[in-house]
MOPAC internal coordinates of N, CA, C and O (Angstrom, degrees):
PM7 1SCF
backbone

  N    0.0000 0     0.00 0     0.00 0    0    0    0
  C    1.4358 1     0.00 0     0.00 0    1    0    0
  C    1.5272 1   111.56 1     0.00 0    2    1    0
  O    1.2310 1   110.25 1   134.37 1    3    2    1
  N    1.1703 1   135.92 1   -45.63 1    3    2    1
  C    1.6419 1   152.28 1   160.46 1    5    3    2
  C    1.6187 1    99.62 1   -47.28 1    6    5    3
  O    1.2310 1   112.75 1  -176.92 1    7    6    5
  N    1.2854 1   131.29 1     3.08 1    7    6    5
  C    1.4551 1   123.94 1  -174.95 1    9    7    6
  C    1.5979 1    98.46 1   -81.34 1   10    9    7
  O    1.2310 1   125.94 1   116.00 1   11   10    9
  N    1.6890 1   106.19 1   -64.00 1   11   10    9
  C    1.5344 1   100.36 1   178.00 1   13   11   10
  C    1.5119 1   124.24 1   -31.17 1   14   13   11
  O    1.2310 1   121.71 1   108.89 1   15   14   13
  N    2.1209 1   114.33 1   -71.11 1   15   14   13
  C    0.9768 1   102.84 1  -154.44 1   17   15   14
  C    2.2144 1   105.56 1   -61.59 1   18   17   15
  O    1.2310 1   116.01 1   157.95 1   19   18   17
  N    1.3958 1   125.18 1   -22.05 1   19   18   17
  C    0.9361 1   127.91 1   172.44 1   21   19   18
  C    1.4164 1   136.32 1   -62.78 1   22   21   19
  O    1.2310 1   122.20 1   167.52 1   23   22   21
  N    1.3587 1   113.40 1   -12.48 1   23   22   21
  C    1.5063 1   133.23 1   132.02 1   25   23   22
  C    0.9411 1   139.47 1   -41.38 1   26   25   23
  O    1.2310 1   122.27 1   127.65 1   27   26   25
  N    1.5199 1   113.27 1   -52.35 1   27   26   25
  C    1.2422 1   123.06 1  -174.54 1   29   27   26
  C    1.2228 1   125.66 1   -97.12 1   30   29   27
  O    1.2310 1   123.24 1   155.04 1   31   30   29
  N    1.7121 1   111.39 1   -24.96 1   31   30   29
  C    1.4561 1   111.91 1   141.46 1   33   31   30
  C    1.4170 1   147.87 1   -70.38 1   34   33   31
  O    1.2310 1   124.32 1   163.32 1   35   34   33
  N    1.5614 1   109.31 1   -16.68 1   35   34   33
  C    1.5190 1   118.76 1   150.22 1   37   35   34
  C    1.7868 1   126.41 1   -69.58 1   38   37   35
  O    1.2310 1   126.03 1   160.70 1   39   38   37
  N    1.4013 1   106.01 1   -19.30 1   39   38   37
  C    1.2911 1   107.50 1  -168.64 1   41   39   38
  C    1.6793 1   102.68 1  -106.46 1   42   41   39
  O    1.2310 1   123.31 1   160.74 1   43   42   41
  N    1.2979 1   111.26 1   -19.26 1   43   42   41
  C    1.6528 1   100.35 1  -177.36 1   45   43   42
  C    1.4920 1    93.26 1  -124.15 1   46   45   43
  O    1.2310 1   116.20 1   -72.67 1   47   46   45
  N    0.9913 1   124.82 1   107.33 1   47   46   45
  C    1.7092 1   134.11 1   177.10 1   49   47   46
  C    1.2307 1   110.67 1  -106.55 1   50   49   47
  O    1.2310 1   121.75 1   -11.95 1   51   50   49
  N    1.1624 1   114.26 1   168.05 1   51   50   49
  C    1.4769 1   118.36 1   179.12 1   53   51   50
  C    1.5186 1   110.90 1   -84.26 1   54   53   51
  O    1.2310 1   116.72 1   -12.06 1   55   54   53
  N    1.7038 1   123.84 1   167.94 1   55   54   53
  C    1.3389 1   108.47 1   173.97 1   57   55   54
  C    1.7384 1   122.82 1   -41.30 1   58   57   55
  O    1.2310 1   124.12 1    10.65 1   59   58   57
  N    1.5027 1   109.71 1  -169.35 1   59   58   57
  C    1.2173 1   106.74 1  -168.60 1   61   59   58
  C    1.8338 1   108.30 1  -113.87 1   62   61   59
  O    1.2310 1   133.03 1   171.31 1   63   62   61
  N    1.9197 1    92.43 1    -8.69 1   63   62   61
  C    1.7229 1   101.74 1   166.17 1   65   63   62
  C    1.5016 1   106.17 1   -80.66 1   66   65   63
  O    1.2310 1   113.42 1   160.24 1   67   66   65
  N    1.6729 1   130.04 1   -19.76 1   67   66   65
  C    1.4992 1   130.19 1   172.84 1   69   67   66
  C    1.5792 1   105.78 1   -83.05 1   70   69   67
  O    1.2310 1   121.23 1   153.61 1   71   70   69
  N    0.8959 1   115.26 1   -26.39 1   71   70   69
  C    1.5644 1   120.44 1  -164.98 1   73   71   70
  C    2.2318 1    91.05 1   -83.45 1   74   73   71
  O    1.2310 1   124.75 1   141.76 1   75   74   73
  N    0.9439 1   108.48 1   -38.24 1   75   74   73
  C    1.7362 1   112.56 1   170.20 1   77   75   74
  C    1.1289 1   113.60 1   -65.55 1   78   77   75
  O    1.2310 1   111.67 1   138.62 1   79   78   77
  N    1.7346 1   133.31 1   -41.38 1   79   78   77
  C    1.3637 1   133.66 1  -176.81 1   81   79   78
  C    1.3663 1   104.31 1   -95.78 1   82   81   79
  O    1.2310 1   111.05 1   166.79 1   83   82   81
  N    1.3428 1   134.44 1   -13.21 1   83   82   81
  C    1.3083 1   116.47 1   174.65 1   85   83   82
  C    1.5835 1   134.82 1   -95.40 1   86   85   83
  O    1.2310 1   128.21 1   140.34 1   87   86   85
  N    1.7126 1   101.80 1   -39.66 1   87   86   85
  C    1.3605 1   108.86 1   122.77 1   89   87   86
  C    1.2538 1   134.22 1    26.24 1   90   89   87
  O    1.2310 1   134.02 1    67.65 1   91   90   89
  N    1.4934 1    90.51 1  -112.35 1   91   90   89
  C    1.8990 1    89.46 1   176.36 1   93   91   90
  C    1.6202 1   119.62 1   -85.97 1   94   93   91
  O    1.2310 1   120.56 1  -171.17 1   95   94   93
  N    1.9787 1   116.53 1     8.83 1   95   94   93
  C    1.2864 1    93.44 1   178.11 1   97   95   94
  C    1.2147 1   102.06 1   -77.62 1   98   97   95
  O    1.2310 1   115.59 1   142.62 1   99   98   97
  N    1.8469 1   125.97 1   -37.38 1   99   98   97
  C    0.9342 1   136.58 1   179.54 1  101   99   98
  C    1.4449 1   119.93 1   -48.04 1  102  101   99
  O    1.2310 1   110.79 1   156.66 1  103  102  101
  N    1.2299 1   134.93 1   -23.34 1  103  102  101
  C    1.7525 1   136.38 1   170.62 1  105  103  102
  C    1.6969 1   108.36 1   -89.30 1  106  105  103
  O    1.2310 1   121.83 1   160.62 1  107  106  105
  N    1.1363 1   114.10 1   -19.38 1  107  106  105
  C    1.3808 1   113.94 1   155.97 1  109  107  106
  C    1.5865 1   133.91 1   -69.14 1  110  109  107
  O    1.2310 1   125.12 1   131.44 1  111  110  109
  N    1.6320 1   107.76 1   -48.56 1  111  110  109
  C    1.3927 1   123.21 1   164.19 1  113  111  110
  C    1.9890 1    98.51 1   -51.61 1  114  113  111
  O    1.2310 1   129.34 1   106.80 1  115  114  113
  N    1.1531 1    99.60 1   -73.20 1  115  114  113
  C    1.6094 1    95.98 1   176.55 1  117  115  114
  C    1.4388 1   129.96 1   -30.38 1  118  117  115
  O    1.2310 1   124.65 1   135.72 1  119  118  117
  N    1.3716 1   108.68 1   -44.28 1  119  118  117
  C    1.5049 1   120.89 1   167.43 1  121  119  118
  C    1.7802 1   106.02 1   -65.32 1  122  121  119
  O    1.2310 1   123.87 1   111.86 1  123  122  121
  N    0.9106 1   110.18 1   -68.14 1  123  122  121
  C    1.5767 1   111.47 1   171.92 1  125  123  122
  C    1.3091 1   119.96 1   -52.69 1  126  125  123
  O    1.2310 1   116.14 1   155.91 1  127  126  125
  N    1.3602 1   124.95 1   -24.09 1  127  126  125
  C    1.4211 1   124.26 1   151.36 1  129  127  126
  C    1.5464 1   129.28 1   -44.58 1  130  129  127
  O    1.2310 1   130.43 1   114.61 1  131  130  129
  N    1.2495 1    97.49 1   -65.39 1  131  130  129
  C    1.3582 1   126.50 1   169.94 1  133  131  130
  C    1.7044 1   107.11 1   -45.45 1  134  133  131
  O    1.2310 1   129.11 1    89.70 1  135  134  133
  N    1.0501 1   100.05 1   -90.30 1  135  134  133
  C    1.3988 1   125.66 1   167.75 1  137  135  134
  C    2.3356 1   102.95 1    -2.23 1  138  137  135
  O    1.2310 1   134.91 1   100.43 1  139  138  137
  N    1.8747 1    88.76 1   -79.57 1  139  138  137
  C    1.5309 1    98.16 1   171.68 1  141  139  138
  C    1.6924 1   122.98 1   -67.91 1  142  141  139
  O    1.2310 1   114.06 1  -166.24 1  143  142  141
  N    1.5167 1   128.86 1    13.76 1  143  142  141
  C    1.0440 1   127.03 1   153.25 1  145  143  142
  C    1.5051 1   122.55 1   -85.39 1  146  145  143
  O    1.2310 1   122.69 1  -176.15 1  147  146  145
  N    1.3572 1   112.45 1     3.85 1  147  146  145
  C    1.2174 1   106.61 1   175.76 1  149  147  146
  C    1.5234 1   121.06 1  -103.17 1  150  149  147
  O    1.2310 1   123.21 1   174.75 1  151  150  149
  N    1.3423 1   111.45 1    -5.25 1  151  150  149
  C    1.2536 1   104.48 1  -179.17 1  153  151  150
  C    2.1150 1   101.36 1  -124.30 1  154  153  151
  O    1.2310 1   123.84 1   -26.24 1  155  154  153
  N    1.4108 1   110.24 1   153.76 1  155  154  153
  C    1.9233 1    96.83 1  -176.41 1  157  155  154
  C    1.2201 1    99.15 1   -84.07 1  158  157  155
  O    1.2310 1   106.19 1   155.13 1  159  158  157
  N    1.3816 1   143.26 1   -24.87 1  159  158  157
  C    1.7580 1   144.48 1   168.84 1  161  159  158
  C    1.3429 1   112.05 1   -52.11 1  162  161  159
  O    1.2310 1   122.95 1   166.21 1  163  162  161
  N    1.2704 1   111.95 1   -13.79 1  163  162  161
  C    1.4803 1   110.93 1   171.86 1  165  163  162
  C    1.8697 1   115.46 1  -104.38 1  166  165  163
  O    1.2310 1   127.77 1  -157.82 1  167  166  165
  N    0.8857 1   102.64 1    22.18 1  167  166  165
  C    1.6885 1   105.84 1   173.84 1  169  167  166
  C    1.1028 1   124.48 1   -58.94 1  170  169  167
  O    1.2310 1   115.86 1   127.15 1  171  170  169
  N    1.7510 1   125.47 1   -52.85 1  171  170  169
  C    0.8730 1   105.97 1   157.34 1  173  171  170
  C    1.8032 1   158.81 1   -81.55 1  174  173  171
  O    1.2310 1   142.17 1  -151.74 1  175  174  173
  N    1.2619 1    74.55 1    28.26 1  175  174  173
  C    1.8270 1   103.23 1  -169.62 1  177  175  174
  C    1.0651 1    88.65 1   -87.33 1  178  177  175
  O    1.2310 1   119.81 1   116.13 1  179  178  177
  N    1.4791 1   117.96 1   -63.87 1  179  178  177
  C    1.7546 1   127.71 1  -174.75 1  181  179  178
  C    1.3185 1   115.78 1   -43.22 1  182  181  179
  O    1.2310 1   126.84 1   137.54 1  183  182  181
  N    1.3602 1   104.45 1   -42.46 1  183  182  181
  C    1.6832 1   115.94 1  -175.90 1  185  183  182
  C    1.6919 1    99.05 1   -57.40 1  186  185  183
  O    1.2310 1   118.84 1   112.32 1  187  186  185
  N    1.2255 1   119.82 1   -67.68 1  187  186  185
  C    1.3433 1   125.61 1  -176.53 1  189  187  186
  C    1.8067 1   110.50 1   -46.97 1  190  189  187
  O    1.2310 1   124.16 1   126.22 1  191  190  189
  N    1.0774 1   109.62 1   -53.78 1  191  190  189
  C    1.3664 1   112.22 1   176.06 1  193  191  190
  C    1.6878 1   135.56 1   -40.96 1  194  193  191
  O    1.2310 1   139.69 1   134.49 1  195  194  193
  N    1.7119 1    79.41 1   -45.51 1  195  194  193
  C    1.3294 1   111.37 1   171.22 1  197  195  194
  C    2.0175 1   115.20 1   -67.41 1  198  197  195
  O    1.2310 1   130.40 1   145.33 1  199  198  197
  N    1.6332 1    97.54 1   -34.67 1  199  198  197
  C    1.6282 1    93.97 1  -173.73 1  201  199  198
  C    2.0971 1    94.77 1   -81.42 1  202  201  199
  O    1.2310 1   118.10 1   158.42 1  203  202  201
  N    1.4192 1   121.23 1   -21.58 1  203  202  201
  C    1.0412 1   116.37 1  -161.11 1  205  203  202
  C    1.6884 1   104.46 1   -72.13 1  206  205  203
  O    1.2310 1   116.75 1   140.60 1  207  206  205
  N    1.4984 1   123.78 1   -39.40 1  207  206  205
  C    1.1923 1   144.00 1   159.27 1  209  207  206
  C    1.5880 1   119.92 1   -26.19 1  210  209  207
  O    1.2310 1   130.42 1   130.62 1  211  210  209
  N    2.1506 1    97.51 1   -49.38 1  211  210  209
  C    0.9616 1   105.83 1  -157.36 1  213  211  210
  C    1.7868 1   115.08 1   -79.00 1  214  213  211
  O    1.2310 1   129.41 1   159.70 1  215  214  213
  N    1.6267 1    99.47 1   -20.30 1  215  214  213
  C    1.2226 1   118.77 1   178.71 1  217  215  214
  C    1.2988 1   101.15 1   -96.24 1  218  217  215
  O    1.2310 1   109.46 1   132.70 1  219  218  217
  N    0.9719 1   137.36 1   -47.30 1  219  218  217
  C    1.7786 1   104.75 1   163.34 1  221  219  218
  C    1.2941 1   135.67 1   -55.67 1  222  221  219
  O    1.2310 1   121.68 1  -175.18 1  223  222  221
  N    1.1919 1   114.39 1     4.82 1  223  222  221
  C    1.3450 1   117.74 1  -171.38 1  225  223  222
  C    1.7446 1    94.80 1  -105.00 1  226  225  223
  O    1.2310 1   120.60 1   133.60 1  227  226  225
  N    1.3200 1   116.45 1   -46.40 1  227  226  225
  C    1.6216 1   129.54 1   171.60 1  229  227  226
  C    1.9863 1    93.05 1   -33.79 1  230  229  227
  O    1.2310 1   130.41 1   104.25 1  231  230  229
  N    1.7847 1    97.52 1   -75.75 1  231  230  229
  C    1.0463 1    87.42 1  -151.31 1  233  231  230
  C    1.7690 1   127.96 1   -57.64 1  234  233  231
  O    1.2310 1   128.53 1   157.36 1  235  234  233
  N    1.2353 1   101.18 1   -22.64 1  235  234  233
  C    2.0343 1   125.84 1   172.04 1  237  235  234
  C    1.2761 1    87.94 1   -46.48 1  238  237  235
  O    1.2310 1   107.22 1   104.31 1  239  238  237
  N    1.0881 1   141.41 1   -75.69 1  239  238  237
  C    1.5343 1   161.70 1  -119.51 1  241  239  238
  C    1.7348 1    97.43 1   -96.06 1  242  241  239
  O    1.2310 1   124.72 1   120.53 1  243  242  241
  N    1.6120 1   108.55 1   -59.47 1  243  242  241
  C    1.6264 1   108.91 1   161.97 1  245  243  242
  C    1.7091 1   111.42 1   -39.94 1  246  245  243
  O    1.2310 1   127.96 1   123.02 1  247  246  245
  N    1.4182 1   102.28 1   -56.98 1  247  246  245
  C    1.5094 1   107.65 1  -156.47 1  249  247  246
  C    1.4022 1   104.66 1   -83.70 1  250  249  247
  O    1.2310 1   107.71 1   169.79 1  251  250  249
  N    1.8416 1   140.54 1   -10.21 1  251  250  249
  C    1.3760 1   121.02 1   124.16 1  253  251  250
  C    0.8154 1   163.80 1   -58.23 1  254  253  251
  O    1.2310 1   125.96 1   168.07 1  255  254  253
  N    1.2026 1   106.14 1   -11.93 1  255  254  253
  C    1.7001 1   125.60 1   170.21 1  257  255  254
  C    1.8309 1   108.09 1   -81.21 1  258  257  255
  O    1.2310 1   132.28 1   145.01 1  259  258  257
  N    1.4880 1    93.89 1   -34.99 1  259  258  257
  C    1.5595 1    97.17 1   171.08 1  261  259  258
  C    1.3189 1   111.88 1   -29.80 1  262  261  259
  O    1.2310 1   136.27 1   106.70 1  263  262  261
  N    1.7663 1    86.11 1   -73.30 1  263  262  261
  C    1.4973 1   101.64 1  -137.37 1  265  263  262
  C    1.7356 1    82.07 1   -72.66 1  266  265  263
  O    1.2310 1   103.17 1   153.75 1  267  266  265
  N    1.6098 1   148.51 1   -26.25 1  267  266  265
  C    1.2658 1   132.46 1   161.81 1  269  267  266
  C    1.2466 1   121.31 1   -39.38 1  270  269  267
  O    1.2310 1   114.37 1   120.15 1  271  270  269
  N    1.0446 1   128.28 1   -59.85 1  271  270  269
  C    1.5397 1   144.92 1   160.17 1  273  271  270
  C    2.0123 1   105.35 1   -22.60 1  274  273  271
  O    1.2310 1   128.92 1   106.90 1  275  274  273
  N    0.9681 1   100.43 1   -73.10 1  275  274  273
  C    1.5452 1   129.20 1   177.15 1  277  275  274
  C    1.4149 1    95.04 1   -54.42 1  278  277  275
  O    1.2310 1   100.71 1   137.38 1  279  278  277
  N    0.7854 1   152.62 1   -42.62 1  279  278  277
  C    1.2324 1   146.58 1  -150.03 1  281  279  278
  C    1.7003 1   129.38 1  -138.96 1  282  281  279
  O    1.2310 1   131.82 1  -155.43 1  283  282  281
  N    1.7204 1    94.78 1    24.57 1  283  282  281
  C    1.2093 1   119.89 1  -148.07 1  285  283  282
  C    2.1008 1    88.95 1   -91.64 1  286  285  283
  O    1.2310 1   116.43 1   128.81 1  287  286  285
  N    1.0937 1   124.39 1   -51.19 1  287  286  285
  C    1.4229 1   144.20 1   154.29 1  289  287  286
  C    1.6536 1   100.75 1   -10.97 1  290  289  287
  O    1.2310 1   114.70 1   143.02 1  291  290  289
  N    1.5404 1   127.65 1   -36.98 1  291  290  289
  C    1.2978 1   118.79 1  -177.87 1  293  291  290
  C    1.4261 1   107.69 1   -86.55 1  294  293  291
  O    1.2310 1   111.99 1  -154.07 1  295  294  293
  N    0.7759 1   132.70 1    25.93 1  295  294  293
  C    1.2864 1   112.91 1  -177.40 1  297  295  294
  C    1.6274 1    97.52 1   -94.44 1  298  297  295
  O    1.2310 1   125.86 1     7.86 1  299  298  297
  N    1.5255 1   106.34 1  -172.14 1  299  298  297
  C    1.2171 1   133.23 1  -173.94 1  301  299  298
  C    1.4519 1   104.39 1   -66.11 1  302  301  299
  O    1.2310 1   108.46 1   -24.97 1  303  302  301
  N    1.6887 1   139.18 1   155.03 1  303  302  301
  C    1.6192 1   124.91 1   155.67 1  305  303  302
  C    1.1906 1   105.22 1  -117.97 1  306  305  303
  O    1.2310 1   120.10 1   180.00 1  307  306  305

């Protein structure tokens, strides 16, 4: 069932100047993820980290279906 949406996010990506800036913000957040699971004073850092993740992932996911949508005309008839 995870085949579709994984299609459509490998095949419709975002540009390749977003795909450079997001990239490494995203291995940073990860590090800082990581990082604030080790201590409980950092919870709500994690929390935030965690919602920042959560909306980049929305928007990837928005912006494949887009470009599916958009680009739906190629297919086979």
């Amino acid at each position: 069932m995870s085949i579709i949406p994984m299609f459509i996010i490998s095949e419709y990506t975002l540009s390749i100047w977003a795909e450079l800036i997001i990239v490494p913000v995203l291995a940073v957040i990860s590090g800082l993820l990581v990082v604030s699971e080790k201590d409980k004073k950092y919870h709500q850092f994690k929390k935030l980290l965690n919602i920042i993740l959560i909306v980049i992932g929305f928007i990837y996911i928005f912006v494949g279906i887009k470009g599916f949508i958009t680009n739906l005309n190629d297919a086979p008839k």
